[in-house]
C-alpha beads as a LAMMPS data file, in Angstrom:
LAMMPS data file: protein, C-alpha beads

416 atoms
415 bonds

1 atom types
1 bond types

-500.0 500.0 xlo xhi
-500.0 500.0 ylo yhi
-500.0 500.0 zlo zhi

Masses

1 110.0

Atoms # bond

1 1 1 130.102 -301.398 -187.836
2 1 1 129.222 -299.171 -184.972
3 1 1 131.300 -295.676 -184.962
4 1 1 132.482 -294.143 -181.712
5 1 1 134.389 -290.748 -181.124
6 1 1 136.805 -291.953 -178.914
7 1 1 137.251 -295.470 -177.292
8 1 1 139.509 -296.404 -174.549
9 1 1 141.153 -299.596 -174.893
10 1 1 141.207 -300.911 -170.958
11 1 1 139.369 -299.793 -168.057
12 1 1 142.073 -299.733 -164.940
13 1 1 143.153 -296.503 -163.666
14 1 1 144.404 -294.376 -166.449
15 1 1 141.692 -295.688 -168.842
16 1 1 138.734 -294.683 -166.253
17 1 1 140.963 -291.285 -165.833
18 1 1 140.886 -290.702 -169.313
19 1 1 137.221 -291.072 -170.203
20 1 1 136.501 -289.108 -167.239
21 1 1 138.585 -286.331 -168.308
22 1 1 137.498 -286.560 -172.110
23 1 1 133.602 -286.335 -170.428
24 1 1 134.745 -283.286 -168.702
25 1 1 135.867 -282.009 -171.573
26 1 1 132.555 -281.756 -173.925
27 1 1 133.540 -285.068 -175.253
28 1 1 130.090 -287.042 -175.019
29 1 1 130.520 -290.132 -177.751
30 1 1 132.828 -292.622 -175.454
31 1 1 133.082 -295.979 -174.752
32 1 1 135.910 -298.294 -172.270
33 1 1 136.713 -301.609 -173.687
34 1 1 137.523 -303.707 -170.238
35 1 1 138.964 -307.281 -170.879
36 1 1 138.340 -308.313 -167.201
37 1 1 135.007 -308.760 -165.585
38 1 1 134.769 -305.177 -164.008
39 1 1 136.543 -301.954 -164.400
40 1 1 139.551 -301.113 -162.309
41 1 1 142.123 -303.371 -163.812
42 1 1 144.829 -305.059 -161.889
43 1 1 143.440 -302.525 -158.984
44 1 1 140.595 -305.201 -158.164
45 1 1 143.306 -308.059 -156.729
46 1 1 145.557 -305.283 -154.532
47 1 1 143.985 -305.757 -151.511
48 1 1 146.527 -303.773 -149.754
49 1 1 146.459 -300.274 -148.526
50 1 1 148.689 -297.644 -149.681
51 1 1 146.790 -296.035 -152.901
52 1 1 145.565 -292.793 -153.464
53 1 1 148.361 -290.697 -151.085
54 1 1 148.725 -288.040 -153.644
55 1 1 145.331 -288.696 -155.368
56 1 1 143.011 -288.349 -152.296
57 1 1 145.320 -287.435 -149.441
58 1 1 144.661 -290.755 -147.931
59 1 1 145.365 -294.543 -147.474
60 1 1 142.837 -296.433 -150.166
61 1 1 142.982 -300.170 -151.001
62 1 1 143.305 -301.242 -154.931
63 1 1 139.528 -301.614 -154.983
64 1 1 138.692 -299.186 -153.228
65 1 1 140.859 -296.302 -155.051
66 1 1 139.631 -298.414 -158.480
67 1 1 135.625 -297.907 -157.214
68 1 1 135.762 -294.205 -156.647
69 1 1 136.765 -293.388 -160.368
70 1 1 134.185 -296.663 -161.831
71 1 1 131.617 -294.811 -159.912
72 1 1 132.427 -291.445 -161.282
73 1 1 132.542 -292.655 -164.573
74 1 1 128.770 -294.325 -163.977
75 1 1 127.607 -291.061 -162.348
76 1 1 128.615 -289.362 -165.502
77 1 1 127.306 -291.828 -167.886
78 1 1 130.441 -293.742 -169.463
79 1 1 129.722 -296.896 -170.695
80 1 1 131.895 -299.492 -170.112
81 1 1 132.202 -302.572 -172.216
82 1 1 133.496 -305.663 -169.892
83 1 1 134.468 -309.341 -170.709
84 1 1 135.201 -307.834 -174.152
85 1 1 138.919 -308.640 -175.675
86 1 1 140.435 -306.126 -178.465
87 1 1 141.598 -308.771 -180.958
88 1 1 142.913 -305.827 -183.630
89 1 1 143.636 -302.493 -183.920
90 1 1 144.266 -300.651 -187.384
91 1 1 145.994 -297.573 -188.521
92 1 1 143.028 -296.220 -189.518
93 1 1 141.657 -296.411 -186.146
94 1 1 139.458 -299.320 -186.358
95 1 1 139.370 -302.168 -183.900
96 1 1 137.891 -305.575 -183.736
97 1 1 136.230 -306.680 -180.502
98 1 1 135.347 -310.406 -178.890
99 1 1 132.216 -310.499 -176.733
100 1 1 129.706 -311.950 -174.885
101 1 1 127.870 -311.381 -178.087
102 1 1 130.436 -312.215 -181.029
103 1 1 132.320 -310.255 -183.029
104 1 1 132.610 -306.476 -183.620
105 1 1 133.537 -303.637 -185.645
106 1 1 134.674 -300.260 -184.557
107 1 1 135.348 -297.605 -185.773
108 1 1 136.624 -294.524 -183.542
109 1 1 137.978 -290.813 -184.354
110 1 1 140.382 -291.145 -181.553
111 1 1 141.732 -293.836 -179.330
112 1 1 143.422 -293.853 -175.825
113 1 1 145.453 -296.597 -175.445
114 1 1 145.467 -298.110 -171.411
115 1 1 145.818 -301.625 -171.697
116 1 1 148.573 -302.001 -168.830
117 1 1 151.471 -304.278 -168.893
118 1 1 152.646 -307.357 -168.086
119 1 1 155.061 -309.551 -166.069
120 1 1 158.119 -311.453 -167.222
121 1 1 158.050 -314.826 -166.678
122 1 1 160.124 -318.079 -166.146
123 1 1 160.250 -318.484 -169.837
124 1 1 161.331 -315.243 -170.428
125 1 1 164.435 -315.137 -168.112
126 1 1 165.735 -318.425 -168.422
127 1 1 165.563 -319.748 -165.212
128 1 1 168.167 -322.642 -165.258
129 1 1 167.004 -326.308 -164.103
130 1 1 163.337 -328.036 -164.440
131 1 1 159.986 -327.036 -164.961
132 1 1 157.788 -327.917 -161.744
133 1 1 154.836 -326.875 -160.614
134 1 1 154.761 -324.254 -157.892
135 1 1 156.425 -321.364 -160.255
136 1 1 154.024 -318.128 -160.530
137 1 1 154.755 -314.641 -161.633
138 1 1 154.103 -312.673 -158.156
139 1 1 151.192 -310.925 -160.084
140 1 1 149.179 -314.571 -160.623
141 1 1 149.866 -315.455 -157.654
142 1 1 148.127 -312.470 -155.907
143 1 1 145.010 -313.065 -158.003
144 1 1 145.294 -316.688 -156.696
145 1 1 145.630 -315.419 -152.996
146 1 1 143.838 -311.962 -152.801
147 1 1 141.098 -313.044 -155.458
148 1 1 140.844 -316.975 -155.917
149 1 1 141.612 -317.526 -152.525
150 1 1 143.836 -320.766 -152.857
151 1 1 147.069 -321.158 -150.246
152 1 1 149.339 -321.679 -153.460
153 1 1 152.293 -322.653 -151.152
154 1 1 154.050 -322.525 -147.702
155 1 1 157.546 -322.514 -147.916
156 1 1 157.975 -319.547 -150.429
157 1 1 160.929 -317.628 -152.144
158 1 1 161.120 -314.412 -154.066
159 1 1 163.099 -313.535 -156.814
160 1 1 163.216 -310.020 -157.730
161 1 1 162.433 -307.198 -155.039
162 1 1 160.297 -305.255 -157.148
163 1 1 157.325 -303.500 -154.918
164 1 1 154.573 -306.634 -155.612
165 1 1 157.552 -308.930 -155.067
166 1 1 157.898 -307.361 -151.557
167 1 1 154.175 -306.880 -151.036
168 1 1 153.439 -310.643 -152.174
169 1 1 156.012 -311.226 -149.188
170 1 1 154.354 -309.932 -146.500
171 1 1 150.891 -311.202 -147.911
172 1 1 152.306 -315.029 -147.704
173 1 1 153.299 -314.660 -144.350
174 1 1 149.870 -313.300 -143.458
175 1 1 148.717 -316.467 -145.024
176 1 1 150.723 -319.070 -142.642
177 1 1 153.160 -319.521 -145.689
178 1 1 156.992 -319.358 -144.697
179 1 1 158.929 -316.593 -146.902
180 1 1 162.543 -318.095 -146.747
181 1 1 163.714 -314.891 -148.666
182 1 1 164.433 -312.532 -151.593
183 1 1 167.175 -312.589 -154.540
184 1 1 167.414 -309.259 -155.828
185 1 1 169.880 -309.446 -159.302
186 1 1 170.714 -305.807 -158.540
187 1 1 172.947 -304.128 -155.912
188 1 1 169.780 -302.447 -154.379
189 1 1 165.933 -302.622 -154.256
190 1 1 163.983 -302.221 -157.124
191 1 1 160.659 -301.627 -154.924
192 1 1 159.845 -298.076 -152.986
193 1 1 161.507 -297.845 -149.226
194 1 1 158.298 -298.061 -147.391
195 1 1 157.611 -301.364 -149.232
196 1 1 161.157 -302.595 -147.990
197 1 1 160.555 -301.609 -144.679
198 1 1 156.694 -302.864 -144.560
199 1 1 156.865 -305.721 -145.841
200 1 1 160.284 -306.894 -145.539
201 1 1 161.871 -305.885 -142.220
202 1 1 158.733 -305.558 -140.185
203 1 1 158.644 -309.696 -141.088
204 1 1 162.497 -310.426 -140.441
205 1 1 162.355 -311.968 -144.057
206 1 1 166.141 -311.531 -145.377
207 1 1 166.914 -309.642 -149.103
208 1 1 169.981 -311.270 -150.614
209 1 1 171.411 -308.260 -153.089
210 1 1 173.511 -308.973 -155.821
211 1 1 172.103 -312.853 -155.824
212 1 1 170.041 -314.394 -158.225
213 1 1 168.559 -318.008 -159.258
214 1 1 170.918 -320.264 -160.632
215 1 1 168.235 -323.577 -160.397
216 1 1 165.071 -324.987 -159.325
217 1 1 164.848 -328.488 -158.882
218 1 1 161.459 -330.776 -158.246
219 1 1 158.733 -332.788 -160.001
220 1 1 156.047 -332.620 -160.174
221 1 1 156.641 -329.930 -157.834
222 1 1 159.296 -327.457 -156.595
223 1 1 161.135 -328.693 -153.947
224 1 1 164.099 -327.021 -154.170
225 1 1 165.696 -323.637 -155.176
226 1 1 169.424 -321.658 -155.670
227 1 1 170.515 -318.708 -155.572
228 1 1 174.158 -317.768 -155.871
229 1 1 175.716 -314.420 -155.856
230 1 1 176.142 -312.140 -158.870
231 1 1 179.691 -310.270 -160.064
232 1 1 179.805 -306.814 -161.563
233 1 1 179.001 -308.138 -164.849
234 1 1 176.012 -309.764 -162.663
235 1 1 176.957 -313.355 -164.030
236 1 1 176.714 -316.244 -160.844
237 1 1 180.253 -316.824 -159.305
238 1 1 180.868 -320.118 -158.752
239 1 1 181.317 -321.137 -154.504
240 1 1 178.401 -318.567 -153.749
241 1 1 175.744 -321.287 -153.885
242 1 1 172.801 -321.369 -151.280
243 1 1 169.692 -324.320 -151.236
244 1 1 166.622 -323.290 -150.229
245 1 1 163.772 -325.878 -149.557
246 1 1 160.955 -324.829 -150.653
247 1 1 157.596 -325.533 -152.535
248 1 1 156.738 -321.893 -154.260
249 1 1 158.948 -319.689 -156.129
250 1 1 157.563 -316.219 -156.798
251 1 1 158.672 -314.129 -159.540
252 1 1 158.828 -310.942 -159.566
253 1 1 161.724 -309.947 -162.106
254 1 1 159.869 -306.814 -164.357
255 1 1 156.843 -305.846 -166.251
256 1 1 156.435 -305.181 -169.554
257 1 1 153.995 -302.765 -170.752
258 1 1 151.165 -304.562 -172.849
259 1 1 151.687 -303.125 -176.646
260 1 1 151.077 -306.090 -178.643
261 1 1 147.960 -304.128 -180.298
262 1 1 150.376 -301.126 -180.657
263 1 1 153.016 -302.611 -182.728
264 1 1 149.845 -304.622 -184.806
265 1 1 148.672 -300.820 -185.524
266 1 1 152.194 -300.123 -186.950
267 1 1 153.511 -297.330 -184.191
268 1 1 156.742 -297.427 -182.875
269 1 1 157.948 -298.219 -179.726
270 1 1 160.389 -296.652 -177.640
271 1 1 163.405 -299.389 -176.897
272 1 1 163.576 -297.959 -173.437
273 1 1 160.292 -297.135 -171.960
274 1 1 159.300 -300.367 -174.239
275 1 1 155.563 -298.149 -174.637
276 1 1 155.214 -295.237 -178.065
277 1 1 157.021 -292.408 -178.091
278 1 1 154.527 -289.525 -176.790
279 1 1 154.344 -286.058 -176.918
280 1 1 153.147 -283.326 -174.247
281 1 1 149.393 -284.695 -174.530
282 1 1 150.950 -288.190 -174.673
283 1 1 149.852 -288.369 -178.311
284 1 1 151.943 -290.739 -180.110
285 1 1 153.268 -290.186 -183.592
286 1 1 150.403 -291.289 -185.287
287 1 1 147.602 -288.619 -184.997
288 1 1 144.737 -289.252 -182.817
289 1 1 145.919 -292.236 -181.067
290 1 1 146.996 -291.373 -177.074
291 1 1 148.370 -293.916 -174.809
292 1 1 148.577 -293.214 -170.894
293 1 1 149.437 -295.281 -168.005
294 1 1 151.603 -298.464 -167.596
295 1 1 150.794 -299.259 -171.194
296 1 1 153.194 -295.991 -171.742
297 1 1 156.023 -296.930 -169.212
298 1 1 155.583 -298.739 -165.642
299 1 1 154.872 -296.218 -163.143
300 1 1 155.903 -296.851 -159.544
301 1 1 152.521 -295.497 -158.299
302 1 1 148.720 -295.600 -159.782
303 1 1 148.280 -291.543 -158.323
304 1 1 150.799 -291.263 -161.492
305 1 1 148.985 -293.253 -163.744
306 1 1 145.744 -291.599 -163.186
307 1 1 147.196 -288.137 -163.478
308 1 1 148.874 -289.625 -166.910
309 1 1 145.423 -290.795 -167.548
310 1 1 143.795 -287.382 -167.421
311 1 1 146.679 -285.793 -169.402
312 1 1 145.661 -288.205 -172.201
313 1 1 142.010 -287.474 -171.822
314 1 1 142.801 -283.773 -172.033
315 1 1 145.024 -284.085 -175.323
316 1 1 142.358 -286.668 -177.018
317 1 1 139.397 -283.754 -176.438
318 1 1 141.971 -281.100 -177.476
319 1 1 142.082 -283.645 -180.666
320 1 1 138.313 -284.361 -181.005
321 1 1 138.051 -280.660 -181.103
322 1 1 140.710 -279.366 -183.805
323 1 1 143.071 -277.898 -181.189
324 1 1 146.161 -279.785 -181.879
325 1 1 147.252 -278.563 -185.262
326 1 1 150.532 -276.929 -185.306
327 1 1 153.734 -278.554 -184.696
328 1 1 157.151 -276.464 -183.749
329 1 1 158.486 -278.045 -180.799
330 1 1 161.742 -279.851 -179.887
331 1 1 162.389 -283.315 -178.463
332 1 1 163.877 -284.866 -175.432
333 1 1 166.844 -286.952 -174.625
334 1 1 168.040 -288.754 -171.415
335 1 1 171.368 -287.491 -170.762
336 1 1 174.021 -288.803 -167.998
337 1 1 172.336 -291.228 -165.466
338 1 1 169.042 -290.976 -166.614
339 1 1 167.711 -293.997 -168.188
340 1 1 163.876 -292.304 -170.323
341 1 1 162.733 -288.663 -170.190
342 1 1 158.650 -288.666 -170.996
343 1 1 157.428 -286.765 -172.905
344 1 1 159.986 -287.939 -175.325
345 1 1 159.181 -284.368 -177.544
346 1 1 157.107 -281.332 -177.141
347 1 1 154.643 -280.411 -180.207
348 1 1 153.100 -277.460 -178.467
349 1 1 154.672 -275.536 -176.347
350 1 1 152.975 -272.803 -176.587
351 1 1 149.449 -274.386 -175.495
352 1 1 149.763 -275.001 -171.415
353 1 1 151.383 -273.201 -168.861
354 1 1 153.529 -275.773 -167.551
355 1 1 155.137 -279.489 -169.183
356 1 1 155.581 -281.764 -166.632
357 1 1 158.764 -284.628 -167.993
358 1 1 158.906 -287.643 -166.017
359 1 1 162.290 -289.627 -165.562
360 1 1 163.920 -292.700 -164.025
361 1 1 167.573 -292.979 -162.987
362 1 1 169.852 -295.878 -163.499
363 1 1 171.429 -296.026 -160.342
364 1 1 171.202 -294.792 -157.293
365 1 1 172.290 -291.227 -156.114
366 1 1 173.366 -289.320 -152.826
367 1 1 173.708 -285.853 -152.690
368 1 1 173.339 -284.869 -156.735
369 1 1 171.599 -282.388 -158.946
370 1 1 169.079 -282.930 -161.743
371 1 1 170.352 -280.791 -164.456
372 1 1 168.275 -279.259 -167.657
373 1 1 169.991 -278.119 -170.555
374 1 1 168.790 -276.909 -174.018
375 1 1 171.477 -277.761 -176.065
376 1 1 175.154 -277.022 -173.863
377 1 1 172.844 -274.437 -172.127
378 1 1 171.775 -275.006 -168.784
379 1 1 168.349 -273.529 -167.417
380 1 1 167.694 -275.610 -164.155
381 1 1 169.571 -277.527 -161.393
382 1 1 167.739 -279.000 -158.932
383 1 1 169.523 -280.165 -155.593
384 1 1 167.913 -283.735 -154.810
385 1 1 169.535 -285.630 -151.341
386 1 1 168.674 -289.165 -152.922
387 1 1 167.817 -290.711 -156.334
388 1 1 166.649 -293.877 -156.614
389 1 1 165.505 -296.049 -159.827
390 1 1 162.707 -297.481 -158.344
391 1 1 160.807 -293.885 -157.831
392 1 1 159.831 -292.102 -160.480
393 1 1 161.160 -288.367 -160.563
394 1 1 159.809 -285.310 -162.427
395 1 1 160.204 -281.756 -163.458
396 1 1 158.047 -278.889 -164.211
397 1 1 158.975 -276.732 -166.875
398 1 1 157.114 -273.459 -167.382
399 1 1 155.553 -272.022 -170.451
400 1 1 158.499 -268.977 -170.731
401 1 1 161.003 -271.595 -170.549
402 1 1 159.262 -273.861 -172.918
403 1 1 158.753 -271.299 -175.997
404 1 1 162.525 -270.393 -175.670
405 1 1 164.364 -273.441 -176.473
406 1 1 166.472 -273.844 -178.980
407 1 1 167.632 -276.986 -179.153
408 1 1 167.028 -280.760 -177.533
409 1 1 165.615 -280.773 -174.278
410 1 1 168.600 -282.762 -172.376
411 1 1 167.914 -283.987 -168.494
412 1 1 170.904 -285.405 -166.782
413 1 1 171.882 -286.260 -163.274
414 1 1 175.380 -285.531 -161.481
415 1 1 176.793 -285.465 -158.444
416 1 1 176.079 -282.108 -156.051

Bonds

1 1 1 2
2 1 2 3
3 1 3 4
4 1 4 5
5 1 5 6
6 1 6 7
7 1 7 8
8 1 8 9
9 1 9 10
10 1 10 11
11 1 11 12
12 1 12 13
13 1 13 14
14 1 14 15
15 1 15 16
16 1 16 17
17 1 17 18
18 1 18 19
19 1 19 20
20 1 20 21
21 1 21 22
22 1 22 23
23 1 23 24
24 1 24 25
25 1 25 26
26 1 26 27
27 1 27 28
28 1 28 29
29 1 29 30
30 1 30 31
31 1 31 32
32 1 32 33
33 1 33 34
34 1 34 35
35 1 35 36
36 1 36 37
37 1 37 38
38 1 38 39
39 1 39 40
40 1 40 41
41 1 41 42
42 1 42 43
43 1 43 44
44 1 44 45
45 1 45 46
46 1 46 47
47 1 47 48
48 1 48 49
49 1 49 50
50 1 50 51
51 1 51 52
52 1 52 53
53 1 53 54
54 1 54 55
55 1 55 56
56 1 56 57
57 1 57 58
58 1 58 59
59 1 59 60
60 1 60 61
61 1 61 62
62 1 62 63
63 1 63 64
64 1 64 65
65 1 65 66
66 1 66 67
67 1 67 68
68 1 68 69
69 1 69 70
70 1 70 71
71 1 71 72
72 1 72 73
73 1 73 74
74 1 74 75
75 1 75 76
76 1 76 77
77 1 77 78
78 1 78 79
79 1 79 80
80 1 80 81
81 1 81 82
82 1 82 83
83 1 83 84
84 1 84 85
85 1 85 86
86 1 86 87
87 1 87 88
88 1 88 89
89 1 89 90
90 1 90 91
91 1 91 92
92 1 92 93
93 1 93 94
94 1 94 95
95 1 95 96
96 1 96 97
97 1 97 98
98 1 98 99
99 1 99 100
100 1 100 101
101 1 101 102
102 1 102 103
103 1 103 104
104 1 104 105
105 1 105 106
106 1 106 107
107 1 107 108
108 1 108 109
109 1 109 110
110 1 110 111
111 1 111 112
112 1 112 113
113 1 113 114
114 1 114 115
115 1 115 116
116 1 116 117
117 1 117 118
118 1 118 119
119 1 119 120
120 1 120 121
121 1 121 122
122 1 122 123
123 1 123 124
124 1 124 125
125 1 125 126
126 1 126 127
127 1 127 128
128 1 128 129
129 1 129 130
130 1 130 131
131 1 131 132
132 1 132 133
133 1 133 134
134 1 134 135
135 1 135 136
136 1 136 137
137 1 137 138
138 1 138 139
139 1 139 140
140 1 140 141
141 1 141 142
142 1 142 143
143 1 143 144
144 1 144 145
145 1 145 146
146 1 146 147
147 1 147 148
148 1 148 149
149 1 149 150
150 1 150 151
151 1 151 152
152 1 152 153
153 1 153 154
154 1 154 155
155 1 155 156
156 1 156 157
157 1 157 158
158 1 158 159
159 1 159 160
160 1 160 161
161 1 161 162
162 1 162 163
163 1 163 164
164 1 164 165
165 1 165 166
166 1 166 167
167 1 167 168
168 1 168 169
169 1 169 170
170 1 170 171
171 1 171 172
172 1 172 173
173 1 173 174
174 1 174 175
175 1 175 176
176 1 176 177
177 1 177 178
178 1 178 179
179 1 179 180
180 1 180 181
181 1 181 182
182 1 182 183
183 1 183 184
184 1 184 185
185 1 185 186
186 1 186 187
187 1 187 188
188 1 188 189
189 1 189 190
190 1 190 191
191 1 191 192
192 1 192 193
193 1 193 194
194 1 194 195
195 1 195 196
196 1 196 197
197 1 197 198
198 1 198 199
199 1 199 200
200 1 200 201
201 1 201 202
202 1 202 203
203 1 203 204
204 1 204 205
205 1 205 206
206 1 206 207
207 1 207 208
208 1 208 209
209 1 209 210
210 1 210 211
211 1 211 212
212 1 212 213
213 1 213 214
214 1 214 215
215 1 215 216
216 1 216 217
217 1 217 218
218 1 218 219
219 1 219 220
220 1 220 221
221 1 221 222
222 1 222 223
223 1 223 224
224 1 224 225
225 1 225 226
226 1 226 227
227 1 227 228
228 1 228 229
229 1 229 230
230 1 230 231
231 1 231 232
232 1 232 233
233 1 233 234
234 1 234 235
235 1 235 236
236 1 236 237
237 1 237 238
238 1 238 239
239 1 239 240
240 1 240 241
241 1 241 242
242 1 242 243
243 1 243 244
244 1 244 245
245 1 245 246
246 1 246 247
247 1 247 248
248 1 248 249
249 1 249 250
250 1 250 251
251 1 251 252
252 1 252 253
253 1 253 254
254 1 254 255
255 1 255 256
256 1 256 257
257 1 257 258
258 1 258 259
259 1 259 260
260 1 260 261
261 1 261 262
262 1 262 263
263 1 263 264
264 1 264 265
265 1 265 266
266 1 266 267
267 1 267 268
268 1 268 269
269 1 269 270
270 1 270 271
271 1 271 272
272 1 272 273
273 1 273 274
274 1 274 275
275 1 275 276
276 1 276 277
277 1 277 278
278 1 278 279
279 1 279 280
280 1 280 281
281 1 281 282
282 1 282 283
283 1 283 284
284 1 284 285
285 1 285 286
286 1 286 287
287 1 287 288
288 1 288 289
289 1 289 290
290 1 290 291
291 1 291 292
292 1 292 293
293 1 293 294
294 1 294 295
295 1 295 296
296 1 296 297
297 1 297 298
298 1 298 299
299 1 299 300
300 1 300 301
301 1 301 302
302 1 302 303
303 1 303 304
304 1 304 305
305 1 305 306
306 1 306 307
307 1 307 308
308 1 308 309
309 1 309 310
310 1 310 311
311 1 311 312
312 1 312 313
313 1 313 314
314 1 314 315
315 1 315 316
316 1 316 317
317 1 317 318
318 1 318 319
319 1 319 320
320 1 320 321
321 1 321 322
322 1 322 323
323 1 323 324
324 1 324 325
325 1 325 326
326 1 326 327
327 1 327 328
328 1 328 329
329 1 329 330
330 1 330 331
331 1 331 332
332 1 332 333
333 1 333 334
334 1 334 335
335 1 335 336
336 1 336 337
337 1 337 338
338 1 338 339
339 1 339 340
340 1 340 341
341 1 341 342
342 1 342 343
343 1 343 344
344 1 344 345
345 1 345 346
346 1 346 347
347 1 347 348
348 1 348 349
349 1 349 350
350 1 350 351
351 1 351 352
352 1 352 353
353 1 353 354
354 1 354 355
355 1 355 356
356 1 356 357
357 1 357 358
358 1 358 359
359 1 359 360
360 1 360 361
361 1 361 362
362 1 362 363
363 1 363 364
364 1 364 365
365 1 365 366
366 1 366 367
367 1 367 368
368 1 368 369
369 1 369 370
370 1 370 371
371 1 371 372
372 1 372 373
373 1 373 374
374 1 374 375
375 1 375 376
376 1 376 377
377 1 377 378
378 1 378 379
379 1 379 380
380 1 380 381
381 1 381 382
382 1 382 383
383 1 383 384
384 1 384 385
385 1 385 386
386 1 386 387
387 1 387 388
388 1 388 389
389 1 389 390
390 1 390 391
391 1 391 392
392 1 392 393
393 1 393 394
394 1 394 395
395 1 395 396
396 1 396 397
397 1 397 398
398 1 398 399
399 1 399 400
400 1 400 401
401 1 401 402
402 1 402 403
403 1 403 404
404 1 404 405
405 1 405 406
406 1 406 407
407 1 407 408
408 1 408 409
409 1 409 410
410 1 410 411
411 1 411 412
412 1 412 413
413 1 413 414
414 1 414 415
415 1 415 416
């Protein structure tokens, strides 16, 4: 059995973050477990700009943004650990590794959990109709493009306008491939506006809102797909039917983050983020074990993940070291329109200057007010022009605010 301080169970962006941060931090005894054949994650296949605005102040690639933080890690000595698959994880903090040389033991005082998430997939949503070839989650089929390089189709629909729905868009056109259009279940987008405009309108390819896919037909391969319009209640209504010919359907209909190991260890998960329950240092409830990054909840940018990352690394050294004893906080609930609050409590409030709670919204807002109440109380509005669900929101609390409150920690949104 070989013993480790802390190990870091995936080495994309919030795992490299992490170690970094933990390194920076006096914390010497580390090691990244990578599954894949490098670090940087799912970075390595997103061969698109558009990484690293808040980060670096600048347009980055996946690979790129993913080599600056491998190389940091090198430069200060982090081992990384790649090809190597976590097959358990105990309570006790020990996990069981598959290599290029076997099986291992090990045993660590802390643990950062990064291990990502995952995509939904035909199975998973029930797709009406047959099972032909030509059906790929819109993640596989950007390793098959960006990494593999196969042409996996040319006469392509979308469903789902999440933001590597839309970006797998644009990237078959680029290919030759004809995009005949997106079904989005929803009323709007769930992808960021500049991905909408990028990579949808600057390519003339059509979003069909409200619409989903009612049934593929082809064998062995697709040859045919429809899509019929959604009610309120977002079942098909009958009459709304449209046939697309085509030989590739992409799906990109939600990701999942990865917590298979998570639930194996016995934590909880939260039923809305899907990811543990965290506090300020994104510590879950059972001591020493952190978890940052999409393996927490799925971010709508890696600068967020990495800065999650770091927050992680800063609570597991605080950990290493004895810091985080006490606990006399409060929690925190998702009030009105809001659909998670992270951090979902606050142990120490007492220990930083400033919390920082991230948040989603259900719908879409014009013109409305983030409101933060302890209790009935409220101690901040903020006026926002626009609220979307696809973009992440957040809120800084300070440290006089923090050590006041009384009660649960409510964030809500109404209308200004």
């Amino acid at each position: 059995m070989r013993k480790v301080q802390c190990v870091i169970i995936g080495g994309g962006s919030a795992g490299l973050a992490a170690a970094i941060e933990l390194k920076k931090n006096g914390i010497d005894d580390l090691l990244i477990l990578e599954k894949g054949p490098e670090p940087g994650g799912i970075l390595n296949q997103c061969i698109h700009n558009g990484f690293g605005l808040h980060e670096f102040k600048e347009e980055l690639s996946g690979p790129a943004y993913a080599e600056r933080f491998a190389k940091q890690a090198e430069e200060l000595g982090i081992p990384v650990e790649c090809n190597t698959t976590v097959t358990a994880f105990y309570p006790d903090k020990t996990i069981e590794v598959s290599n290029s040389s076997g099986y291992e033991i090990i045993q660590a005082e802390a643990v950062v959990l990064a291990m990502g998430c995952q995509e939904r997939t035909a199975g998973q949503i029930q797709i009406p109709g047959m099972r032909p070839q030509g059906v790929y989650t819109a993640g596989t089929a950007q390793r098959y493009v960006n990494i593999d390089g196969y042409q996996i189709g040319k006469r392509v629909f979308i469903l789902g306008s999440g933001d590597i729905g839309l970006i797998m868009a644009r990237r078959m056109t680029l290919e030759g491939a004809k995009v005949l259009g997106i079904a989005e279940l929803m009323p709007y987008s769930n992808g960021l506006q500049r991905n909408i405009v990028q990579c949808l309108k600057d390519y003339g390819i059509p979003l069909y809102l409200s619409h989903t896919v009612t049934n593929i037909e082809g064998f062995p391969r697709l040859s045919k797909v429809t899509i019929s319009e959604v009610d309120a209640n977002r079942r098909p209504i009958p009459g709304t039917e449209k046939v697309f010919e085509v030989d590739t359907l992409l799906l990109s209909v939600g990701l999942v983050p990865d917590n298979t190991l998570t639930v194996e260890a016995g934590i909880h998960l939260d039923p809305r983020t899907r990811g543990v329950e965290v506090n300020e240092y994104c510590e879950s409830p059972m001591p020493g074990v952190f978890a940052a990054g999409n393996v927490l909840h799925v971010h709508d940018l890696v600068d967020y993940v990495t800065a999650e990352g770091r927050k992680a690394g800063r609570g597991a050294a605080k950990y290493l070291k004895g810091e985080l004893k006490e606990r006399n906080g409060f929690v925190t609930k998702a009030g009105n329109g809001i659909g998670y609050v992270l951090p979902q409590r606050v142990d120490y409030p007492s220990e930083d200057a400033t919390v920082e709670f991230s948040f989603r919204v259900r719908t879409p807002y014009k013109n409305a007010k983030i409101v933060v109440k302890d209790g009935d109380t409220v101690i901040r509005e903020i006026k926002k022009p626009a609220l979307l669900p696809a973009e992440m929101e957040k809120v800084v609390l300070p440290n006089n605010i923090l050590v006041n409150i009384k009660n649960d920690l409510t964030i809500e949104v109404k209308e200004a």
